[in-house]
Residue, then its C-alpha position, 0 to 999 in steps of 0.5 A: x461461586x468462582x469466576x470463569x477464566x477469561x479466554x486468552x484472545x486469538x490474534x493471528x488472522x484477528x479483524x477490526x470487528x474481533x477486537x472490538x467485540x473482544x473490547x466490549x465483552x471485556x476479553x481485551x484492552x486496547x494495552x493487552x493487545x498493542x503488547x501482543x503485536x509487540x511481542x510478535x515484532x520481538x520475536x519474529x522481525x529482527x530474530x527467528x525468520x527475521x521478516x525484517x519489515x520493520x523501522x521504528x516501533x513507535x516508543x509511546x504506542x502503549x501510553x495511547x492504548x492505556x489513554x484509550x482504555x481509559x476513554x473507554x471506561x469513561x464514554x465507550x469508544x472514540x471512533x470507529x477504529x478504537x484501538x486498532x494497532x496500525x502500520x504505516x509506510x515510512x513515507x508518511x510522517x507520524x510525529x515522535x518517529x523519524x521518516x526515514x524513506x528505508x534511507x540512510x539518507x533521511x535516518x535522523x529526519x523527524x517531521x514537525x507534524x503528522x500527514x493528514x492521514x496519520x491525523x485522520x486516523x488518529x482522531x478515529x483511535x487507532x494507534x499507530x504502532x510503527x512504521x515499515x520498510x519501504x523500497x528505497x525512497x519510495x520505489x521498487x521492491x523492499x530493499x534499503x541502505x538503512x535496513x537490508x532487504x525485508x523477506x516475504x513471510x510466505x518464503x523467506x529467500x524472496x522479496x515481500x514486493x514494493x514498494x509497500x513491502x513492509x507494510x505488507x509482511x506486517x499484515x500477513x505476519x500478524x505485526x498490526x491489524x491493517x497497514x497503510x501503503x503507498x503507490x506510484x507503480x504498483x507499489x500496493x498491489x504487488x506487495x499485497x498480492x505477494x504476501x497473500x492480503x488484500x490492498x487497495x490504490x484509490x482513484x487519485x484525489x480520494x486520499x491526500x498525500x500531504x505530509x507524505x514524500x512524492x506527494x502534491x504537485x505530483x498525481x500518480x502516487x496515492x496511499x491506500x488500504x492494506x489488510x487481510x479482508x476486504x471488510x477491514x479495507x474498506x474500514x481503513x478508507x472509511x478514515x482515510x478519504x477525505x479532502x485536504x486543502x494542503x493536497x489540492x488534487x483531493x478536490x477531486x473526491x469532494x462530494x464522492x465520499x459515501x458515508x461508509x465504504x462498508x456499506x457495498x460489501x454484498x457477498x452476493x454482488x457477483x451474481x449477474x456482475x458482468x466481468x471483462x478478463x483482460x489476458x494480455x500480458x503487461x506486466x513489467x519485464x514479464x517473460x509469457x514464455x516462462x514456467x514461472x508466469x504459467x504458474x500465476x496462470x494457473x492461478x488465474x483460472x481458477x480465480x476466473x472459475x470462482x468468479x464464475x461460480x459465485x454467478x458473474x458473466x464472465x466476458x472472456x477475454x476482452x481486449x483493449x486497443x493499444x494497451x502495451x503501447x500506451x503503457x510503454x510511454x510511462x517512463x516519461x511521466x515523471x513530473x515536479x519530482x523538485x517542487x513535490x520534494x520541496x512541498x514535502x520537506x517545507x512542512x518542516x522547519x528543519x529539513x534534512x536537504x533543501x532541495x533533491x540536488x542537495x541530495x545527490x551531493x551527499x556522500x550518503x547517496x552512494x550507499x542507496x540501491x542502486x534501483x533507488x538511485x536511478x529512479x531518483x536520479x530521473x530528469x522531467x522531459x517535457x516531450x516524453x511527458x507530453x507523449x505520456x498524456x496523449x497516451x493515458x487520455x487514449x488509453x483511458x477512453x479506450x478502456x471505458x470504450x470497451x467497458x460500455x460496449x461489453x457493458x462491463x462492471x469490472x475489468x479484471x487482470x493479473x494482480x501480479x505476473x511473476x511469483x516474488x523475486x528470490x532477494x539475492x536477484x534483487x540486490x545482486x546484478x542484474x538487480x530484479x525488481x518489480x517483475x511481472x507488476x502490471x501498472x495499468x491503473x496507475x497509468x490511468x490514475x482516475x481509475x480505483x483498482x483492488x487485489x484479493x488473495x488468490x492461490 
Protein backbone atom coordinates (compact mmCIF):
# COMPACT_ATOMS: atom_id res chain seq x y z
CA UNK A 1 0.00 0.00 0.00
CA UNK A 2 1.60 3.30 -1.04
CA UNK A 3 2.19 6.10 1.80
CA UNK A 4 -0.20 9.09 1.44
CA UNK A 5 2.18 12.23 0.61
CA UNK A 6 2.49 14.56 3.26
CA UNK A 7 0.51 18.03 3.08
CA UNK A 8 3.09 20.71 2.36
CA UNK A 9 2.53 23.02 5.96
CA UNK A 10 1.14 26.49 5.31
CA UNK A 11 3.18 29.10 6.87
CA UNK A 12 1.71 32.38 6.14
CA UNK A 13 -0.49 33.44 9.11
CA UNK A 14 0.96 30.05 10.96
CA UNK A 15 0.46 30.20 14.92
CA UNK A 16 2.59 28.71 17.91
CA UNK A 17 -0.24 26.04 18.08
CA UNK A 18 -0.12 25.02 14.04
CA UNK A 19 3.53 24.46 14.30
CA UNK A 20 3.38 22.11 17.04
CA UNK A 21 0.51 20.15 16.26
CA UNK A 22 2.37 20.02 12.80
CA UNK A 23 5.52 18.69 14.88
CA UNK A 24 3.64 16.21 16.29
CA UNK A 25 1.86 14.82 13.77
CA UNK A 26 5.19 14.60 11.84
CA UNK A 27 3.97 17.21 9.00
CA UNK A 28 7.19 19.37 10.03
CA UNK A 29 10.57 19.70 11.70
CA UNK A 30 11.84 22.26 13.78
CA UNK A 31 14.67 22.76 10.10
CA UNK A 32 11.89 22.54 7.75
CA UNK A 33 10.39 25.18 9.12
CA UNK A 34 13.48 27.76 10.05
CA UNK A 35 14.32 27.23 5.87
CA UNK A 36 11.03 28.21 5.22
CA UNK A 37 11.23 31.63 7.39
CA UNK A 38 14.57 31.75 5.63
CA UNK A 39 13.67 31.82 2.35
CA UNK A 40 10.75 34.34 2.92
CA UNK A 41 13.52 36.64 4.24
CA UNK A 42 15.59 35.72 0.89
CA UNK A 43 12.95 36.46 -1.22
CA UNK A 44 11.14 39.41 0.07
CA UNK A 45 13.75 41.48 2.52
CA UNK A 46 16.40 42.80 0.58
CA UNK A 47 15.17 41.84 -3.11
CA UNK A 48 11.20 41.94 -4.66
CA UNK A 49 9.55 44.81 -2.05
CA UNK A 50 12.66 44.96 -0.15
CA UNK A 51 10.42 45.52 3.28
CA UNK A 52 13.90 45.78 4.71
CA UNK A 53 13.53 44.82 8.46
CA UNK A 54 16.12 42.79 8.80
CA UNK A 55 19.88 43.13 10.21
CA UNK A 56 21.70 40.08 11.10
CA UNK A 57 20.03 36.38 10.22
CA UNK A 58 21.28 34.54 13.00
CA UNK A 59 24.38 32.23 11.10
CA UNK A 60 23.47 28.88 13.27
CA UNK A 61 19.43 29.44 13.47
CA UNK A 62 19.68 25.78 11.50
CA UNK A 63 22.17 23.95 13.78
CA UNK A 64 19.37 24.76 16.67
CA UNK A 65 16.39 23.64 14.79
CA UNK A 66 18.48 20.40 13.85
CA UNK A 67 19.50 20.26 17.97
CA UNK A 68 16.01 20.46 18.82
CA UNK A 69 14.75 17.91 16.28
CA UNK A 70 16.89 15.63 17.69
CA UNK A 71 15.76 16.40 21.28
CA UNK A 72 12.52 15.92 20.16
CA UNK A 73 12.90 12.29 18.99
CA UNK A 74 14.42 11.55 22.14
CA UNK A 75 12.06 13.21 25.19
CA UNK A 76 9.38 15.21 22.85
CA UNK A 77 9.42 18.99 23.36
CA UNK A 78 11.83 21.16 25.52
CA UNK A 79 9.48 24.03 26.48
CA UNK A 80 6.63 25.37 25.47
CA UNK A 81 8.00 27.31 22.83
CA UNK A 82 9.77 24.25 20.87
CA UNK A 83 10.91 25.26 18.07
CA UNK A 84 9.27 28.43 17.59
CA UNK A 85 11.49 30.64 15.12
CA UNK A 86 11.58 34.44 16.80
CA UNK A 87 12.65 37.90 15.83
CA UNK A 88 13.90 40.10 18.19
CA UNK A 89 14.79 43.92 18.10
CA UNK A 90 18.40 44.71 17.71
CA UNK A 91 18.22 46.34 21.16
CA UNK A 92 18.48 43.19 23.07
CA UNK A 93 22.02 41.28 22.82
CA UNK A 94 21.61 37.35 21.60
CA UNK A 95 25.16 36.06 21.82
CA UNK A 96 26.99 34.91 18.17
CA UNK A 97 25.19 38.45 16.18
CA UNK A 98 26.45 42.11 16.65
CA UNK A 99 23.67 44.41 18.47
CA UNK A 100 24.01 46.94 16.59
CA UNK A 101 21.30 49.59 17.65
CA UNK A 102 20.14 50.17 13.50
CA UNK A 103 23.46 52.10 14.03
CA UNK A 104 26.62 52.29 11.98
CA UNK A 105 27.77 53.18 15.37
CA UNK A 106 27.82 49.97 17.13
CA UNK A 107 27.90 47.71 13.74
CA UNK A 108 30.99 45.71 14.82
CA UNK A 109 29.85 45.49 18.66
CA UNK A 110 29.06 41.59 19.67
CA UNK A 111 28.12 41.22 23.27
CA UNK A 112 29.68 38.59 25.96
CA UNK A 113 26.47 37.19 26.81
CA UNK A 114 22.72 37.04 25.72
CA UNK A 115 19.67 39.44 27.75
CA UNK A 116 17.91 37.88 30.13
CA UNK A 117 15.05 37.56 28.00
CA UNK A 118 16.82 36.07 24.72
CA UNK A 119 18.07 33.57 27.67
CA UNK A 120 14.62 33.06 28.98
CA UNK A 121 13.44 32.02 25.59
CA UNK A 122 16.17 30.07 24.74
CA UNK A 123 15.70 27.75 27.53
CA UNK A 124 11.72 27.37 26.41
CA UNK A 125 13.07 26.21 22.56
CA UNK A 126 12.73 28.91 20.52
CA UNK A 127 15.07 29.67 18.00
CA UNK A 128 16.21 32.81 17.61
CA UNK A 129 16.13 33.69 13.90
CA UNK A 130 17.52 37.10 13.41
CA UNK A 131 17.27 40.44 14.41
CA UNK A 132 15.46 43.62 13.42
CA UNK A 133 15.79 46.99 12.56
CA UNK A 134 14.93 49.45 15.02
CA UNK A 135 14.71 53.33 14.97
CA UNK A 136 18.10 54.58 15.25
CA UNK A 137 19.46 54.05 18.84
CA UNK A 138 16.24 52.92 20.21
CA UNK A 139 13.91 55.56 19.09
CA UNK A 140 11.37 57.08 16.60
CA UNK A 141 10.35 55.54 13.40
CA UNK A 142 12.32 52.62 11.69
CA UNK A 143 14.96 54.50 9.73
CA UNK A 144 18.90 53.98 10.44
CA UNK A 145 22.42 55.16 9.10
CA UNK A 146 23.41 51.07 9.09
CA UNK A 147 20.20 50.03 7.09
CA UNK A 148 17.86 52.78 5.13
CA UNK A 149 14.31 53.01 6.15
CA UNK A 150 12.32 49.52 6.70
CA UNK A 151 8.65 49.93 4.35
CA UNK A 152 5.58 48.68 5.91
CA UNK A 153 4.53 45.54 4.26
CA UNK A 154 0.85 46.80 3.99
CA UNK A 155 2.26 49.87 1.81
CA UNK A 156 5.56 50.07 0.64
CA UNK A 157 6.07 54.04 0.36
CA UNK A 158 5.39 54.31 4.19
CA UNK A 159 7.24 53.71 7.48
CA UNK A 160 6.62 49.99 9.24
CA UNK A 161 6.37 52.83 12.52
CA UNK A 162 9.07 52.48 15.61
CA UNK A 163 10.62 52.22 16.95
CA UNK A 164 10.15 48.21 16.82
CA UNK A 165 9.41 48.42 13.20
CA UNK A 166 11.40 45.68 12.37
CA UNK A 167 10.03 43.65 14.26
CA UNK A 168 6.78 44.35 13.39
CA UNK A 169 6.97 43.95 9.45
CA UNK A 170 8.75 40.58 10.33
CA UNK A 171 5.51 39.38 11.93
CA UNK A 172 3.06 40.78 9.42
CA UNK A 173 5.41 39.47 6.36
CA UNK A 174 5.36 36.08 7.91
CA UNK A 175 9.65 36.42 8.45
CA UNK A 176 9.14 34.62 12.33
CA UNK A 177 6.28 33.18 14.07
CA UNK A 178 6.32 36.14 16.90
CA UNK A 179 9.10 39.20 17.43
CA UNK A 180 10.08 40.82 20.42
CA UNK A 181 9.93 44.80 20.63
CA UNK A 182 10.94 47.21 22.54
CA UNK A 183 9.24 50.69 24.31
CA UNK A 184 10.01 53.91 25.52
CA UNK A 185 7.09 56.12 23.61
CA UNK A 186 5.31 53.92 21.59
CA UNK A 187 7.63 51.99 20.32
CA UNK A 188 5.45 48.54 20.35
CA UNK A 189 2.16 49.74 19.92
CA UNK A 190 2.50 52.20 16.76
CA UNK A 191 4.34 49.73 15.01
CA UNK A 192 1.98 47.05 15.66
CA UNK A 193 -0.80 48.67 15.14
CA UNK A 194 0.62 49.90 11.70
CA UNK A 195 1.73 46.67 10.33
CA UNK A 196 -1.85 45.21 11.36
CA UNK A 197 -0.61 42.71 14.42
CA UNK A 198 -1.16 42.78 18.00
CA UNK A 199 1.67 44.06 20.74
CA UNK A 200 1.69 44.33 24.06
CA UNK A 201 4.03 47.22 26.57
CA UNK A 202 3.66 45.40 30.01
CA UNK A 203 3.60 47.10 33.21
CA UNK A 204 7.16 48.19 33.78
CA UNK A 205 8.96 45.49 36.37
CA UNK A 206 7.29 42.27 34.67
CA UNK A 207 9.91 42.04 32.28
CA UNK A 208 13.75 42.73 32.49
CA UNK A 209 15.66 45.01 30.50
CA UNK A 210 18.90 43.46 31.20
CA UNK A 211 21.16 42.86 28.47
CA UNK A 212 18.97 45.48 26.55
CA UNK A 213 20.18 49.43 25.56
CA UNK A 214 18.16 51.91 27.78
CA UNK A 215 17.64 49.49 30.40
CA UNK A 216 17.98 49.88 34.24
CA UNK A 217 18.40 52.83 36.05
CA UNK A 218 16.47 53.78 33.58
CA UNK A 219 11.82 52.81 34.03
CA UNK A 220 10.16 53.99 31.17
CA UNK A 221 11.39 51.73 28.41
CA UNK A 222 10.10 47.74 28.54
CA UNK A 223 10.14 44.81 26.06
CA UNK A 224 7.07 43.49 25.08
CA UNK A 225 5.30 40.87 23.03
CA UNK A 226 4.50 41.31 19.19
CA UNK A 227 2.53 38.45 16.99
CA UNK A 228 -0.09 38.23 14.96
CA UNK A 229 -3.00 36.77 17.63
CA UNK A 230 -3.59 37.52 21.02
CA UNK A 231 -2.97 33.76 22.05
CA UNK A 232 0.37 33.80 20.77
CA UNK A 233 1.20 37.27 22.78
CA UNK A 234 0.24 35.79 25.60
CA UNK A 235 2.43 32.86 25.03
CA UNK A 236 5.37 34.81 24.17
CA UNK A 237 5.08 36.71 27.77
CA UNK A 238 4.27 33.61 29.29
CA UNK A 239 8.53 33.25 29.09
CA UNK A 240 9.43 36.52 28.96
CA UNK A 241 8.18 37.86 32.53
CA UNK A 242 10.03 37.01 34.98
CA UNK A 243 12.50 38.45 37.90
CA UNK A 244 15.95 39.59 36.95
CA UNK A 245 18.44 40.67 40.09
CA UNK A 246 20.75 42.31 37.29
CA UNK A 247 17.11 44.67 36.47
CA UNK A 248 16.16 45.44 39.86
CA UNK A 249 12.83 47.20 38.74
CA UNK A 250 11.51 43.59 37.95
CA UNK A 251 11.12 43.21 41.75
CA UNK A 252 8.11 44.88 41.36
CA UNK A 253 6.34 41.76 39.44
CA UNK A 254 7.64 39.30 41.68
CA UNK A 255 5.03 37.29 43.01
CA UNK A 256 2.37 38.71 40.20
CA UNK A 257 3.10 36.29 37.55
CA UNK A 258 0.33 33.92 36.98
CA UNK A 259 1.15 30.55 36.05
CA UNK A 260 0.13 31.26 32.47
CA UNK A 261 -1.27 34.51 30.71
CA UNK A 262 -3.20 32.21 28.27
CA UNK A 263 -4.96 31.04 30.74
CA UNK A 264 -7.55 34.94 30.73
CA UNK A 265 -8.06 34.45 27.11
CA UNK A 266 -12.12 34.08 27.30
CA UNK A 267 -13.67 35.15 23.79
CA UNK A 268 -16.61 35.88 25.81
CA UNK A 269 -14.94 38.23 28.34
CA UNK A 270 -16.44 41.18 26.86
CA UNK A 271 -19.90 40.47 27.77
CA UNK A 272 -21.18 42.73 30.62
CA UNK A 273 -17.03 44.11 30.52
CA UNK A 274 -17.90 47.77 31.34
CA UNK A 275 -15.28 49.74 28.90
CA UNK A 276 -14.39 53.55 29.21
CA UNK A 277 -13.98 55.39 25.31
CA UNK A 278 -11.11 58.13 26.05
CA UNK A 279 -11.68 60.30 22.56
CA UNK A 280 -9.45 63.11 23.44
CA UNK A 281 -7.05 63.67 20.85
CA UNK A 282 -3.26 62.99 22.57
CA UNK A 283 -1.60 61.87 19.88
CA UNK A 284 2.06 63.10 19.28
CA UNK A 285 1.91 65.99 16.70
CA UNK A 286 -1.70 64.96 15.46
CA UNK A 287 -3.47 67.38 13.35
CA UNK A 288 -7.87 66.38 14.85
CA UNK A 289 -8.74 68.82 11.75
CA UNK A 290 -7.14 66.54 8.94
CA UNK A 291 -8.57 63.95 6.68
CA UNK A 292 -5.84 61.93 7.52
CA UNK A 293 -6.86 61.53 11.57
CA UNK A 294 -10.76 61.44 10.54
CA UNK A 295 -9.93 58.12 8.66
CA UNK A 296 -8.46 56.37 12.11
CA UNK A 297 -11.80 57.85 13.35
CA UNK A 298 -13.78 55.89 11.22
CA UNK A 299 -11.83 53.12 11.98
CA UNK A 300 -12.21 53.69 15.59
CA UNK A 301 -15.97 53.42 15.59
CA UNK A 302 -16.47 50.77 14.27
CA UNK A 303 -13.87 49.14 16.83
CA UNK A 304 -16.10 50.80 19.42
CA UNK A 305 -19.49 49.09 17.48
CA UNK A 306 -17.89 45.48 17.76
CA UNK A 307 -16.95 46.12 21.39
CA UNK A 308 -20.46 46.71 21.61
CA UNK A 309 -21.83 43.66 19.82
CA UNK A 310 -19.68 41.30 21.51
CA UNK A 311 -21.85 42.82 25.05
CA UNK A 312 -19.53 45.55 26.58
CA UNK A 313 -21.20 48.36 28.17
CA UNK A 314 -19.67 50.83 26.48
CA UNK A 315 -19.12 54.21 28.56
CA UNK A 316 -18.86 56.95 25.95
CA UNK A 317 -16.86 59.08 25.99
CA UNK A 318 -15.07 59.30 29.50
CA UNK A 319 -12.81 62.10 30.08
CA UNK A 320 -9.67 62.50 32.35
CA UNK A 321 -8.84 65.51 34.11
CA UNK A 322 -5.59 67.28 32.79
CA UNK A 323 -4.71 64.88 30.25
CA UNK A 324 -3.00 66.95 27.39
CA UNK A 325 -1.19 68.91 30.37
CA UNK A 326 0.01 66.11 32.23
CA UNK A 327 1.41 64.39 28.88
CA UNK A 328 3.13 67.96 27.77
CA UNK A 329 5.52 67.27 30.56
CA UNK A 330 7.01 64.17 29.27
CA UNK A 331 9.76 65.53 27.42
CA UNK A 332 11.61 66.28 30.62
CA UNK A 333 11.55 62.40 31.84
CA UNK A 334 14.76 61.77 30.52
CA UNK A 335 16.78 60.30 33.33
CA UNK A 336 20.28 58.24 34.00
CA UNK A 337 20.52 58.19 30.10
CA UNK A 338 24.77 57.91 31.32
CA UNK A 339 24.42 55.38 34.09
CA UNK A 340 21.93 53.32 32.04
CA UNK A 341 24.44 53.27 28.98
CA UNK A 342 27.01 52.36 31.28
CA UNK A 343 24.94 49.44 32.92
CA UNK A 344 24.50 48.03 29.45
CA UNK A 345 27.78 48.41 28.09
CA UNK A 346 29.41 46.91 31.31
CA UNK A 347 28.32 43.75 30.70
CA UNK A 348 30.79 43.57 28.01
CA UNK A 349 34.34 43.07 28.59
CA UNK A 350 35.12 44.84 25.33
CA UNK A 351 32.63 47.77 24.92
CA UNK A 352 32.60 49.94 21.72
CA UNK A 353 32.33 53.61 23.84
CA UNK A 354 32.93 53.93 27.36
CA UNK A 355 30.75 56.41 28.00
CA UNK A 356 27.68 58.32 25.84
CA UNK A 357 30.20 61.33 25.72
CA UNK A 358 32.51 59.01 23.82
CA UNK A 359 29.82 58.76 21.41
CA UNK A 360 28.97 62.10 20.27
CA UNK A 361 32.67 62.43 19.70
CA UNK A 362 32.83 59.93 17.26
CA UNK A 363 33.01 60.87 13.67
CA UNK A 364 30.40 58.30 13.17
CA UNK A 365 27.51 60.17 15.01
CA UNK A 366 26.98 62.54 12.15
CA UNK A 367 25.84 59.88 9.99
CA UNK A 368 22.76 59.03 12.53
CA UNK A 369 19.30 60.39 11.71
CA UNK A 370 18.80 63.25 12.58
CA UNK A 371 15.77 62.30 14.99
CA UNK A 372 18.08 59.75 16.53
CA UNK A 373 20.65 62.51 17.22
CA UNK A 374 18.56 64.73 18.94
CA UNK A 375 17.29 62.39 21.14
CA UNK A 376 20.22 60.99 22.01
CA UNK A 377 21.67 64.29 22.45
CA UNK A 378 19.06 65.05 25.28
CA UNK A 379 20.65 66.41 28.82
CA UNK A 380 18.58 65.36 32.22
CA UNK A 381 17.16 68.65 33.89
CA UNK A 382 16.40 68.05 37.24
CA UNK A 383 13.40 70.85 37.32
CA UNK A 384 11.71 69.12 34.27
CA UNK A 385 12.08 65.95 35.48
CA UNK A 386 10.94 66.66 38.81
CA UNK A 387 7.48 68.30 36.83
CA UNK A 388 7.44 65.03 35.05
CA UNK A 389 6.64 63.29 38.27
CA UNK A 390 4.41 65.53 40.04
CA UNK A 391 2.55 65.06 36.67
CA UNK A 392 2.57 61.07 36.12
CA UNK A 393 1.64 60.72 39.85
CA UNK A 394 -1.65 63.11 38.85
CA UNK A 395 -2.29 61.94 36.01
CA UNK A 396 -2.10 58.54 37.31
CA UNK A 397 -4.82 58.89 40.15
CA UNK A 398 -6.89 60.71 37.90
CA UNK A 399 -7.21 58.00 35.47
CA UNK A 400 -7.87 55.28 38.29
CA UNK A 401 -10.12 58.02 39.91
CA UNK A 402 -12.16 57.84 36.60
CA UNK A 403 -11.97 53.99 36.33
CA UNK A 404 -13.69 53.76 39.85
CA UNK A 405 -16.38 56.21 39.54
CA UNK A 406 -17.43 54.75 36.29
CA UNK A 407 -16.42 51.24 37.66
CA UNK A 408 -14.32 50.64 34.50
CA UNK A 409 -12.47 47.46 33.63
CA UNK A 410 -10.45 49.05 30.57
CA UNK A 411 -10.23 52.20 29.20
CA UNK A 412 -9.68 52.10 25.47
CA UNK A 413 -8.34 54.96 22.98
CA UNK A 414 -6.78 55.16 19.58
CA UNK A 415 -3.71 52.90 19.35
CA UNK A 416 -2.77 55.10 16.91
CA UNK A 417 -4.03 58.63 15.29
CA UNK A 418 -2.45 58.89 11.96
CA UNK A 419 -1.95 56.34 9.14
CA UNK A 420 1.81 55.51 8.87
CA UNK A 421 4.25 58.33 7.76
CA UNK A 422 5.13 58.32 3.70
CA UNK A 423 8.95 57.35 4.35
CA UNK A 424 10.12 60.29 2.16
CA UNK A 425 8.61 62.61 4.85
CA UNK A 426 10.62 60.99 7.35
CA UNK A 427 13.99 61.04 6.04
CA UNK A 428 13.47 64.39 4.30
CA UNK A 429 12.96 67.69 6.40
CA UNK A 430 10.76 68.42 7.92
CA UNK A 431 11.52 64.84 9.05
CA UNK A 432 7.96 63.13 10.29
CA UNK A 433 8.33 61.03 13.01
CA UNK A 434 6.30 59.03 15.39
CA UNK A 435 2.99 61.26 14.36
CA UNK A 436 -0.24 60.77 15.89
CA UNK A 437 1.35 58.11 18.67
CA UNK A 438 -0.50 58.22 21.79
CA UNK A 439 1.98 57.91 24.70
CA UNK A 440 -0.29 57.76 27.64
CA UNK A 441 0.94 54.50 29.11
CA UNK A 442 4.18 55.01 28.73
CA UNK A 443 3.70 58.33 30.67
CA UNK A 444 1.88 56.04 33.35
CA UNK A 445 4.57 53.34 33.45
CA UNK A 446 2.64 51.05 36.05
CA UNK A 447 -0.03 50.63 33.79
CA UNK A 448 0.01 47.35 31.03
CA UNK A 449 -1.54 48.62 27.76
CA UNK A 450 -2.16 46.25 24.41
CA UNK A 451 -3.13 47.08 20.68
CA UNK A 452 -5.18 44.38 18.34
CA UNK A 453 -5.52 44.96 14.72
CA UNK A 454 -8.53 47.01 13.59
CA UNK A 455 -9.46 48.21 9.94
Amino acid sequence: MMAMAKEPFNLLEATIDDIHSAYRSGQLTARQLVQMYLDRIEAYDKRGPAINAIITVNPRALEEADRLDAAFKISGFVGALHGIPVIVKDQADAKGMPTTLGSVLFKGYYPDRDAFVVEKLKKAGAIILAKATLGELGGGDTHGSLFGSTRNPYALDRTAGGSSGGSAASVSANFCTVAVGQEGFASIRRPAIWNSIAGLRPTAGLVSRGGVYAGWPEINGSLGPMARTVKDLAALLDIMAGYDAEDPVTSRGAGHVPESYTKFLDKNGLKGARIGILRESMGFDSEPDSEDFKKITEVFDKAVAELKAAGAEVVDPIVIPKLKEALATRPGSFTNSEESFKVFFGRSANPPFKSREEVLRSADFAKVVSGSQNRFKRVFNPTKHYEYLLAREELTINLLKVMADNRLDAVVHKAVEHQPTLIRDGVNPPYVDQKGAPHLNTFLVFVPTIVVPAG
